[in-house]
Biopython code that builds the backbone (N, CA, C, O; Angstrom):
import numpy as np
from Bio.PDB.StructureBuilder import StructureBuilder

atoms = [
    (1, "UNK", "N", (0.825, -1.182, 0.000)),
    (1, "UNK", "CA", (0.000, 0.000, 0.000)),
    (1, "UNK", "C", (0.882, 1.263, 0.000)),
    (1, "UNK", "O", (0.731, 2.092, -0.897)),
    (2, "UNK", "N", (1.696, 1.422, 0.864)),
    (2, "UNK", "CA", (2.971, 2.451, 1.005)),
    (2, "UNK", "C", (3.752, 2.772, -0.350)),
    (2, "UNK", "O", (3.925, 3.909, -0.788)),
    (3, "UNK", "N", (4.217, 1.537, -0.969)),
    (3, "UNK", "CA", (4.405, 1.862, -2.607)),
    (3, "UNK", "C", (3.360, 2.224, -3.298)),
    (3, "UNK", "O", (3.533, 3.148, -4.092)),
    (4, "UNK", "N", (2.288, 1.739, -3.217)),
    (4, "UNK", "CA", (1.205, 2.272, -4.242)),
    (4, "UNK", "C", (1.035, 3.608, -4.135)),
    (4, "UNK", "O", (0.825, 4.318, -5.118)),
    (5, "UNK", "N", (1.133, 4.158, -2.631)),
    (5, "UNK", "CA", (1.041, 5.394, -2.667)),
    (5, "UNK", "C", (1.892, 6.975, -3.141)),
    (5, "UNK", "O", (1.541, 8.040, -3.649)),
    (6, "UNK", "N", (3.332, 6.300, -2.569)),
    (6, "UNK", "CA", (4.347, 6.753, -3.344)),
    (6, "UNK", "C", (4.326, 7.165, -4.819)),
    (6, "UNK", "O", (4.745, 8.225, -5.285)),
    (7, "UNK", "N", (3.706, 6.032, -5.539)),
    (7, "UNK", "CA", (4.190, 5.521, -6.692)),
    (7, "UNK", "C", (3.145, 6.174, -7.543)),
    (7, "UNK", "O", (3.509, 6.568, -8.650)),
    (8, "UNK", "N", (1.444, 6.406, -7.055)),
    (8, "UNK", "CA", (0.907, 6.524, -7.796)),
    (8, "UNK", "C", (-0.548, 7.974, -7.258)),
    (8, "UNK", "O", (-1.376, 8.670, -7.846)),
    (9, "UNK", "N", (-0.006, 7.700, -5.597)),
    (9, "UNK", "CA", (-0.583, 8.913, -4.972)),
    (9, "UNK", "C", (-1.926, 8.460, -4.654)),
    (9, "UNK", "O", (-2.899, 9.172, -4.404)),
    (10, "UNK", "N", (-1.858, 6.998, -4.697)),
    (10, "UNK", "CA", (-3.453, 5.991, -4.127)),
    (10, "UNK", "C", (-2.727, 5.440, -3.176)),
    (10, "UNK", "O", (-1.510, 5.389, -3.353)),
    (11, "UNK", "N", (-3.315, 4.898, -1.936)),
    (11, "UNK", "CA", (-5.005, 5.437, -2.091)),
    (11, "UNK", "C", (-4.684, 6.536, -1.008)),
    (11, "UNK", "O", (-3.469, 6.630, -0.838)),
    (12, "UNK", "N", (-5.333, 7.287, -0.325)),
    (12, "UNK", "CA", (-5.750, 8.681, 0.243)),
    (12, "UNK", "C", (-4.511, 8.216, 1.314)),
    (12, "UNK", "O", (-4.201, 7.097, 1.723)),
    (13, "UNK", "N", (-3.952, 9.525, 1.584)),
    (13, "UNK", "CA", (-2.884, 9.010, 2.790)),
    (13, "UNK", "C", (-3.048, 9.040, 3.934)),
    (13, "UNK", "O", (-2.234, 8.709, 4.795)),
    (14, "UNK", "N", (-4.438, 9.559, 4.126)),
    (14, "UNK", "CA", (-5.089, 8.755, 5.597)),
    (14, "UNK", "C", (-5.091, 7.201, 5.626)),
    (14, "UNK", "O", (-4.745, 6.743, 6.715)),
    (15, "UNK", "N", (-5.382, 6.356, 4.738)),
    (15, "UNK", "CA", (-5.720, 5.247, 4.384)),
    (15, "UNK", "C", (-4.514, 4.503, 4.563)),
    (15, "UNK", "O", (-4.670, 3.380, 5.041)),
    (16, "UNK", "N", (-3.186, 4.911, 4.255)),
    (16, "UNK", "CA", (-1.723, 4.486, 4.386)),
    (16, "UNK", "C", (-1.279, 4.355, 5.527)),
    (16, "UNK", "O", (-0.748, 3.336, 5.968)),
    (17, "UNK", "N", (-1.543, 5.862, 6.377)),
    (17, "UNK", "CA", (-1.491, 6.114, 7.718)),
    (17, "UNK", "C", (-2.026, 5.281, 8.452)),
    (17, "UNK", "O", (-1.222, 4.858, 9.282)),
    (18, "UNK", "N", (-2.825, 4.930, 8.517)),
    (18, "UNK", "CA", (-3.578, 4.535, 9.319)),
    (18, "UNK", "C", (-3.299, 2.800, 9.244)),
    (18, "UNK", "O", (-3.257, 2.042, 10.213)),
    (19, "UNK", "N", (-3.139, 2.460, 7.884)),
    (19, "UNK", "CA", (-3.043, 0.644, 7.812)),
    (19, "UNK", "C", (-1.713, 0.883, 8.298)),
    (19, "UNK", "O", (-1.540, 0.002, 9.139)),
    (20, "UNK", "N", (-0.217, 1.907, 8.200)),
    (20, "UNK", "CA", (0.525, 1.718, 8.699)),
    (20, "UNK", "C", (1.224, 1.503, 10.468)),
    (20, "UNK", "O", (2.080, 0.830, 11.042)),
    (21, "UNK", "N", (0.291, 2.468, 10.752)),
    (21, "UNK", "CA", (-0.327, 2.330, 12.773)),
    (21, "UNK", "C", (-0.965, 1.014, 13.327)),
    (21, "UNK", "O", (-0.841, 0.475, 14.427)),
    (22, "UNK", "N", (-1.800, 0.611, 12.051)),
    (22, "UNK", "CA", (-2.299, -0.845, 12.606)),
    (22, "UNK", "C", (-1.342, -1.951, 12.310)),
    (22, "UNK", "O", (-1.564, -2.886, 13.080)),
    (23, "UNK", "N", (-0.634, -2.130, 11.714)),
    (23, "UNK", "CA", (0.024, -3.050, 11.254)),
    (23, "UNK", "C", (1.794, -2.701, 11.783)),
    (23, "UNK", "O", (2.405, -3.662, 12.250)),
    (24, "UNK", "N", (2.151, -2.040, 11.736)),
    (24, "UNK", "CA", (3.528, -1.408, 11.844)),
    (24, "UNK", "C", (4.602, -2.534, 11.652)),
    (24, "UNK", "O", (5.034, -3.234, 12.569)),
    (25, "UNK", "N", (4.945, -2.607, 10.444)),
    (25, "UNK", "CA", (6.142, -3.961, 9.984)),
    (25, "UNK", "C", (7.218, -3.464, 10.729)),
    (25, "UNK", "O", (7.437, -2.257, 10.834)),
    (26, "UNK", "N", (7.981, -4.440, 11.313)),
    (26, "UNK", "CA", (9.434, -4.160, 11.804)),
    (26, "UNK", "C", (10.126, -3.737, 11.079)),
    (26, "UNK", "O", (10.018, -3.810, 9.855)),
    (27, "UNK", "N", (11.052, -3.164, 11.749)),
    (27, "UNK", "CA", (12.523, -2.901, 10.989)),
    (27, "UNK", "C", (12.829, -2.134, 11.700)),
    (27, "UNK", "O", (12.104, -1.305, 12.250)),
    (28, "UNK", "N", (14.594, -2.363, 11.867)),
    (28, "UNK", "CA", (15.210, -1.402, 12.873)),
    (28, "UNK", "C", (15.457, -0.307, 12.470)),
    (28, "UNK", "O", (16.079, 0.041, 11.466)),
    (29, "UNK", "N", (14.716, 0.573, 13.662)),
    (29, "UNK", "CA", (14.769, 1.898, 13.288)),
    (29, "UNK", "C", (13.470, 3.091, 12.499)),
    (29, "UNK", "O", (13.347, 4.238, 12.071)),
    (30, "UNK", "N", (12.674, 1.734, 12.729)),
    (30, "UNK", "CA", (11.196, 1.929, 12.143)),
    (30, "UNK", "C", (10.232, 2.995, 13.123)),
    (30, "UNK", "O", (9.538, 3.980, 12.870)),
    (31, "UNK", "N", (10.638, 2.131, 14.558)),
    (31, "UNK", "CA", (9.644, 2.839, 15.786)),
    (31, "UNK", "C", (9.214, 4.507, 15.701)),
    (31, "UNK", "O", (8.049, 4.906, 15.688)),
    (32, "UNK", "N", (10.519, 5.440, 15.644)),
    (32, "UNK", "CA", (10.874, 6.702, 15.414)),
    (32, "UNK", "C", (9.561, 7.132, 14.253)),
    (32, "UNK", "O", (8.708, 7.998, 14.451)),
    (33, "UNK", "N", (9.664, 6.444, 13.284)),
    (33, "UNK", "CA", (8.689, 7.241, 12.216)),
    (33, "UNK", "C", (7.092, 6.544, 12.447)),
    (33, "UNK", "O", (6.202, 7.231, 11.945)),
    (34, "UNK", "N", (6.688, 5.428, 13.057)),
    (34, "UNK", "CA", (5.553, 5.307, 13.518)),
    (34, "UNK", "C", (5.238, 6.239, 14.322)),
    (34, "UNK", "O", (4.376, 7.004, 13.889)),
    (35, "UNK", "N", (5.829, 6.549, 15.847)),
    (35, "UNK", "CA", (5.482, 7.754, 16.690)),
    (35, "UNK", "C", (5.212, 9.100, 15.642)),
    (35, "UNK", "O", (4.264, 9.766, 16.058)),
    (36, "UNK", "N", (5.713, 9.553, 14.612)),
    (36, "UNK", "CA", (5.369, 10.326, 13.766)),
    (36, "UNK", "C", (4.082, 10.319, 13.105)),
    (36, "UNK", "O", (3.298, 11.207, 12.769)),
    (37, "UNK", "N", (4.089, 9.469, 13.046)),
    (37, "UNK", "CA", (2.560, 9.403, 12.081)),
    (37, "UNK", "C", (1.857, 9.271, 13.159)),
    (37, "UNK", "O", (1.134, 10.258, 13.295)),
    (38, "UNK", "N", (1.721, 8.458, 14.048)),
    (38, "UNK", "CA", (1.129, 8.417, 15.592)),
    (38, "UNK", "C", (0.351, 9.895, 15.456)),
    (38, "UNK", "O", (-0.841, 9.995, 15.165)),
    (39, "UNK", "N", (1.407, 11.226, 15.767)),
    (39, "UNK", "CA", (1.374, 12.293, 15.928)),
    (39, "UNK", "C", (0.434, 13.182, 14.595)),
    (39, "UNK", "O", (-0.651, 13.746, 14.454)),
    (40, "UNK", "N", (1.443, 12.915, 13.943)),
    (40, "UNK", "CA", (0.746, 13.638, 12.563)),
    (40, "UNK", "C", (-0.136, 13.568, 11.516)),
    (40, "UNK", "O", (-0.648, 14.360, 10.724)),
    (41, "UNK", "N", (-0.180, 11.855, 11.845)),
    (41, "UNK", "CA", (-1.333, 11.180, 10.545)),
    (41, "UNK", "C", (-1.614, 11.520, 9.444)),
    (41, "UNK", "O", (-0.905, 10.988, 8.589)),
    (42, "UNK", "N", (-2.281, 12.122, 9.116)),
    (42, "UNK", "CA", (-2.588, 12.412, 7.380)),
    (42, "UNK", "C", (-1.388, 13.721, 6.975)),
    (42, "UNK", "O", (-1.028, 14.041, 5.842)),
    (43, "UNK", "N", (-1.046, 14.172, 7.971)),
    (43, "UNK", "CA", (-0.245, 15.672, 8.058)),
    (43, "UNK", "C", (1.425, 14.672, 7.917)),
    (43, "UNK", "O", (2.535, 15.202, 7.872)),
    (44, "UNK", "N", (1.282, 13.885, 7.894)),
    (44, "UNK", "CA", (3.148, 13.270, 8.002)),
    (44, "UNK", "C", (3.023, 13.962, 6.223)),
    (44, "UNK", "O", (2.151, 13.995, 5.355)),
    (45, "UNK", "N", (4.554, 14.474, 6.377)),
    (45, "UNK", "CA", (5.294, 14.675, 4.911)),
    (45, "UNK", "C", (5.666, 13.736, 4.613)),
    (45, "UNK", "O", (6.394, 13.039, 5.320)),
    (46, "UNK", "N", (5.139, 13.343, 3.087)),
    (46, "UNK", "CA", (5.670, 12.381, 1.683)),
    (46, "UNK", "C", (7.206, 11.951, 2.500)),
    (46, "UNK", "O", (7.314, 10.903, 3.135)),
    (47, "UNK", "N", (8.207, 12.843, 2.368)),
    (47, "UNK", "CA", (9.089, 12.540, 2.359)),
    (47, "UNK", "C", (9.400, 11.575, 3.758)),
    (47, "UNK", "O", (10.047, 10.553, 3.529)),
    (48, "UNK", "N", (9.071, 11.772, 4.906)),
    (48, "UNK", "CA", (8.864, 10.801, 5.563)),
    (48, "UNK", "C", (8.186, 9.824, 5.753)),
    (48, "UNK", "O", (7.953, 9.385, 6.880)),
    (49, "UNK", "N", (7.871, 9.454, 4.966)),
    (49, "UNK", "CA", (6.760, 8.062, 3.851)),
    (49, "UNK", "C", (8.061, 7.468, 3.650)),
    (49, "UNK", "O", (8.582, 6.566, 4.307)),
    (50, "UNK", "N", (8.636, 8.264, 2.388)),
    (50, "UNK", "CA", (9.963, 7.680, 1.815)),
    (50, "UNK", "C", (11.196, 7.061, 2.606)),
    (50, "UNK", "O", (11.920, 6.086, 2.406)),
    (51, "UNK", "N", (11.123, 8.066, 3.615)),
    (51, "UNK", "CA", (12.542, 7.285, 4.630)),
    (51, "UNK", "C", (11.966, 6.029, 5.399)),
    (51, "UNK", "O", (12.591, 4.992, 5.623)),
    (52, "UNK", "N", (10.405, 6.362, 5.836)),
    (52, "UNK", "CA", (10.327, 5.120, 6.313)),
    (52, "UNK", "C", (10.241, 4.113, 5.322)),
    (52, "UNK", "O", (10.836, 3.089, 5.657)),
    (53, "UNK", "N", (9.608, 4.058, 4.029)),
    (53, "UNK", "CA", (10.237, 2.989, 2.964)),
    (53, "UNK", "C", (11.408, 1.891, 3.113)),
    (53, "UNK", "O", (11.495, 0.675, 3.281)),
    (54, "UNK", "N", (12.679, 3.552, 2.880)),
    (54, "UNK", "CA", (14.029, 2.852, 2.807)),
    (54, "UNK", "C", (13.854, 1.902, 4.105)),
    (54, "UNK", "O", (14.021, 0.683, 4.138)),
    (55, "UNK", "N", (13.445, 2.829, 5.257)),
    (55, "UNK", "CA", (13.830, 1.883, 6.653)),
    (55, "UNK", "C", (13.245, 0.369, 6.341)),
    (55, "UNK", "O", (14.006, -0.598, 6.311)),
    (56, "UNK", "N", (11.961, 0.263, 6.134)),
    (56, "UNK", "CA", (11.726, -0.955, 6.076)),
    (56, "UNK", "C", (12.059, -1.822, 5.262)),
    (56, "UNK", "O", (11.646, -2.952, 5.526)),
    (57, "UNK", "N", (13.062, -1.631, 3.761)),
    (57, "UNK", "CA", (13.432, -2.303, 3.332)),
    (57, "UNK", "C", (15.269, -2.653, 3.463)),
    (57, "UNK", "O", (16.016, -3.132, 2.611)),
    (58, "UNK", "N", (15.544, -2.232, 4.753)),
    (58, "UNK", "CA", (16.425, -2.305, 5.212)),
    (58, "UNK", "C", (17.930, -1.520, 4.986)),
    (58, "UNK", "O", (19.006, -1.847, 5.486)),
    (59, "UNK", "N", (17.635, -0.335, 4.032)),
    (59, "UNK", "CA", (18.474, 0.981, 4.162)),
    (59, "UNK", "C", (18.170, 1.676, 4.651)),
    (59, "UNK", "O", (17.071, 1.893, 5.161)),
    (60, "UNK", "N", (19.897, 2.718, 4.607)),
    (60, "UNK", "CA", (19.669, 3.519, 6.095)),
    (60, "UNK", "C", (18.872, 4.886, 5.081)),
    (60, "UNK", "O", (19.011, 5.258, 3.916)),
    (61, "UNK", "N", (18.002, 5.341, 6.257)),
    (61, "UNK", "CA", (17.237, 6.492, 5.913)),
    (61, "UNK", "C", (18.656, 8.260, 5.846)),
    (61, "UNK", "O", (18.084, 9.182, 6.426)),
    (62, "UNK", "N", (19.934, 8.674, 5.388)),
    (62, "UNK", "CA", (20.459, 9.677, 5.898)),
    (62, "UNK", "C", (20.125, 10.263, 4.301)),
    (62, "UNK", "O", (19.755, 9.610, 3.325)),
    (63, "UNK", "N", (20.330, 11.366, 4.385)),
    (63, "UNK", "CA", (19.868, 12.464, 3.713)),
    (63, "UNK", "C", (20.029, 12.389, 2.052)),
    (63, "UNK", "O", (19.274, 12.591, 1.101)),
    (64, "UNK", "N", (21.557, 11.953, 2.236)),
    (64, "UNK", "CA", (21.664, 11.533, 0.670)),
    (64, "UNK", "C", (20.596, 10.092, -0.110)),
    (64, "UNK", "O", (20.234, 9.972, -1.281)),
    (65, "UNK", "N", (20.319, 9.116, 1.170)),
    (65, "UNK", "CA", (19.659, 8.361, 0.294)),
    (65, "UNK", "C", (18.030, 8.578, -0.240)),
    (65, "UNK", "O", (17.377, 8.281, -1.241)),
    (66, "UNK", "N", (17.682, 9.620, 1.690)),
    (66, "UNK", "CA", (16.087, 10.270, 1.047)),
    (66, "UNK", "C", (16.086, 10.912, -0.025)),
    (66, "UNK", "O", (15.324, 10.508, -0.904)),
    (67, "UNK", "N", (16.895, 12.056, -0.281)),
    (67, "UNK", "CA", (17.184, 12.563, -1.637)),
    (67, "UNK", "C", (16.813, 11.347, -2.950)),
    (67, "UNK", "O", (15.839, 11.260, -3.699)),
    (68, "UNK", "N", (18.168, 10.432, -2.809)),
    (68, "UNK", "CA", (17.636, 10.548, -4.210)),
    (68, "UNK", "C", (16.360, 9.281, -4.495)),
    (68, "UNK", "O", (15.888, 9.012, -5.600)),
    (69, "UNK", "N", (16.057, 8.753, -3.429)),
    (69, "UNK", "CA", (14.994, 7.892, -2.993)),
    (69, "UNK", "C", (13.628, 9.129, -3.791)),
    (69, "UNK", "O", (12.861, 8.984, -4.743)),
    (70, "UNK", "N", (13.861, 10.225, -2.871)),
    (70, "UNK", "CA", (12.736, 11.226, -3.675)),
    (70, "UNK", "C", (12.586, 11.801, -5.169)),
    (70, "UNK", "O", (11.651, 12.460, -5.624)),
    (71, "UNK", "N", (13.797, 11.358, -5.826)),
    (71, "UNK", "CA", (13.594, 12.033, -6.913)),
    (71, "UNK", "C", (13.257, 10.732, -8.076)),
    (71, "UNK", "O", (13.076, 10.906, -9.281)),
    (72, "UNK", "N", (13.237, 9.607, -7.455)),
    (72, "UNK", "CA", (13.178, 8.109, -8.098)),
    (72, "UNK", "C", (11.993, 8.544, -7.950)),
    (72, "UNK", "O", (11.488, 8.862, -9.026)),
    (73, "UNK", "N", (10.952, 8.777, -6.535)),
    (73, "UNK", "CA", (9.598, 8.462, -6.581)),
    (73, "UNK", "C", (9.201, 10.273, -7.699)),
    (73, "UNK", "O", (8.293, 10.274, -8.531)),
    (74, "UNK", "N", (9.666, 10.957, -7.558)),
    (74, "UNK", "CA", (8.808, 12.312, -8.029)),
    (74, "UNK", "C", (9.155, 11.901, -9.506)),
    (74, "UNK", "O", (8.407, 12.590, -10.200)),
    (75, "UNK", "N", (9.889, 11.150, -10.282)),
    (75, "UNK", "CA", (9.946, 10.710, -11.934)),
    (75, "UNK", "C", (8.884, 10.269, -11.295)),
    (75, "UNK", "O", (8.481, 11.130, -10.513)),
    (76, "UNK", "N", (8.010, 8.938, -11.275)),
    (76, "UNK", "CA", (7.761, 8.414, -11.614)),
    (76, "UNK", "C", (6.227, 8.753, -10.960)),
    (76, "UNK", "O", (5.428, 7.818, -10.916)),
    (77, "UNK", "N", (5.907, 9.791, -10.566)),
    (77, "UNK", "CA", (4.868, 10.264, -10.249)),
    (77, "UNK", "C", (4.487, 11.162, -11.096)),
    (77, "UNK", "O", (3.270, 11.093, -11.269)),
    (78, "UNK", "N", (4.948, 11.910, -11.652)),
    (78, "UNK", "CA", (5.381, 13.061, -12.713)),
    (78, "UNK", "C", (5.353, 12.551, -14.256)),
    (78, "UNK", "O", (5.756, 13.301, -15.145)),
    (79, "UNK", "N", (4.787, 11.052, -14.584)),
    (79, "UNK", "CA", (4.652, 11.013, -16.025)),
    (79, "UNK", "C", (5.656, 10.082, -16.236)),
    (79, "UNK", "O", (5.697, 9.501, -17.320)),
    (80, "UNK", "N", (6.767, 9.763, -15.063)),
    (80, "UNK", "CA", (7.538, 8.642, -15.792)),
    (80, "UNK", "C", (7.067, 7.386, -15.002)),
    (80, "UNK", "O", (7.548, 6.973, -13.947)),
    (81, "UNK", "N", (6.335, 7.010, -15.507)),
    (81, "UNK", "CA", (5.875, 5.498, -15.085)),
    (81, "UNK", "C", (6.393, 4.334, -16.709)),
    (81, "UNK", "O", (5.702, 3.736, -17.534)),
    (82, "UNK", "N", (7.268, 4.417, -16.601)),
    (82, "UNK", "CA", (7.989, 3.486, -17.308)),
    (82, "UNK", "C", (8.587, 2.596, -16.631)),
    (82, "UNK", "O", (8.771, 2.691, -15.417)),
    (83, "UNK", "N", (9.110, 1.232, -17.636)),
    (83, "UNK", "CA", (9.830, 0.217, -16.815)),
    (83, "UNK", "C", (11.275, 0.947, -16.405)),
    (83, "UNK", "O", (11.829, 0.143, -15.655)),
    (84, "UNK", "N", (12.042, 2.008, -16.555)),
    (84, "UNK", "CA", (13.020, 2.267, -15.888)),
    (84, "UNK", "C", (12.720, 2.830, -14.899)),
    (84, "UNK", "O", (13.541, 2.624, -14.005)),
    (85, "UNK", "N", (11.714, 3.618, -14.549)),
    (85, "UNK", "CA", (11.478, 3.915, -13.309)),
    (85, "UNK", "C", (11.395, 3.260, -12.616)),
    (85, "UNK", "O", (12.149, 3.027, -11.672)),
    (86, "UNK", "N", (9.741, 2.443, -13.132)),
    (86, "UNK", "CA", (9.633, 1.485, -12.051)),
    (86, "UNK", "C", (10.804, 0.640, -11.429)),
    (86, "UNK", "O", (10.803, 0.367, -10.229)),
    (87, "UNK", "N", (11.727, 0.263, -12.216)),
    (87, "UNK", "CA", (13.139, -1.007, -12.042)),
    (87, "UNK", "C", (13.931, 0.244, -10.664)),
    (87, "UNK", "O", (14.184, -0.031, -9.491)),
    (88, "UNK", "N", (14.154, 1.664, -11.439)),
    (88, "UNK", "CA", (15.193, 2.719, -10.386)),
    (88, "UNK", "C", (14.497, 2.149, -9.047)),
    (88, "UNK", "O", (15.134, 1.543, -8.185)),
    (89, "UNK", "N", (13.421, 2.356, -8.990)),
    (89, "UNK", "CA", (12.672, 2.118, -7.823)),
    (89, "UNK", "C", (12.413, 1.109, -7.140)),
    (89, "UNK", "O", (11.788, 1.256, -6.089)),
    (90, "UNK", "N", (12.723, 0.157, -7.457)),
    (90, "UNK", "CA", (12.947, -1.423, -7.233)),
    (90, "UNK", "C", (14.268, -1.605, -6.551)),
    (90, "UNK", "O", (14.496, -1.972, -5.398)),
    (91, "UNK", "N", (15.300, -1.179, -7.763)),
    (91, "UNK", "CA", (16.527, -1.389, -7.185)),
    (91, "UNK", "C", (16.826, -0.833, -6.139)),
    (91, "UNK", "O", (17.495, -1.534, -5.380)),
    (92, "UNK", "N", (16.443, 0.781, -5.587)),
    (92, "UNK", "CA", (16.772, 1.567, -4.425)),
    (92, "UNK", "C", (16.579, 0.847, -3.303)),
    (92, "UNK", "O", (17.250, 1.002, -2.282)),
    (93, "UNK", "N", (15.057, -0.505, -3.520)),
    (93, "UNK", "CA", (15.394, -0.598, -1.923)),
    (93, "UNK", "C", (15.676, -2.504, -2.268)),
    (93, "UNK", "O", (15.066, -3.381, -1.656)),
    (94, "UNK", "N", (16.272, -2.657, -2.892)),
    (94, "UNK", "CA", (16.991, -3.558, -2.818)),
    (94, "UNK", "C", (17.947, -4.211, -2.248)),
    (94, "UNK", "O", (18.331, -5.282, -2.720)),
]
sb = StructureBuilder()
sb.init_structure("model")
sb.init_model(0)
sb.init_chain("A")
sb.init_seg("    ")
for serial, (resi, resn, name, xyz) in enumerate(atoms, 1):
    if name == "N":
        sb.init_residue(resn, " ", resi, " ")
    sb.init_atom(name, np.array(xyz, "f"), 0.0, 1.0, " ", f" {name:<3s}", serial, name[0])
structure = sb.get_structure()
């Protein structure tokens, strides 16, 4: 759901938020951005969507990788929904 949303801006990010509070997948280093959304819910920034991404697929969230983690998801929100996007975006949290 978290990729779909990223990826395609579905479904409503209350809807993300919220399956993400009920469910909360592990990963170290995850806790930090649940208490966030905890807090902020529909108000959490995209971009902390994205770091928690990386977190859960087991990279580290520091500045250079949100960066370009964000500019993989803003192509491909922006009209590039092609197979290289989609693949950039695959591979990042690979």
């Amino acid at each position: 759901m978290l990729d779909r949303y990223l990826l395609e801006g579905k479904p409503p990010k209350e809807e993300v938020v919220a399956a993400l509070l009920q469910v909360r997948p592990e990963a170290p280093g995850a806790a930090p951005f649940y208490e966030g959304l905890k807090i902020l819910g529909s108000r959490t920034p995209d971009l902390s969507l994205m770091a928690l991404r990386l977190v859960l697929a087991g990279k580290k969230a520091d500045d250079a990788s949100v960066k370009s983690f964000r500019a993989i998801v803003e192509h491909v929100r922006h009209g590039g929904d092609d197979a290289a996007g989609i693949n950039a975006y695959k591979e990042a949290l690979e």
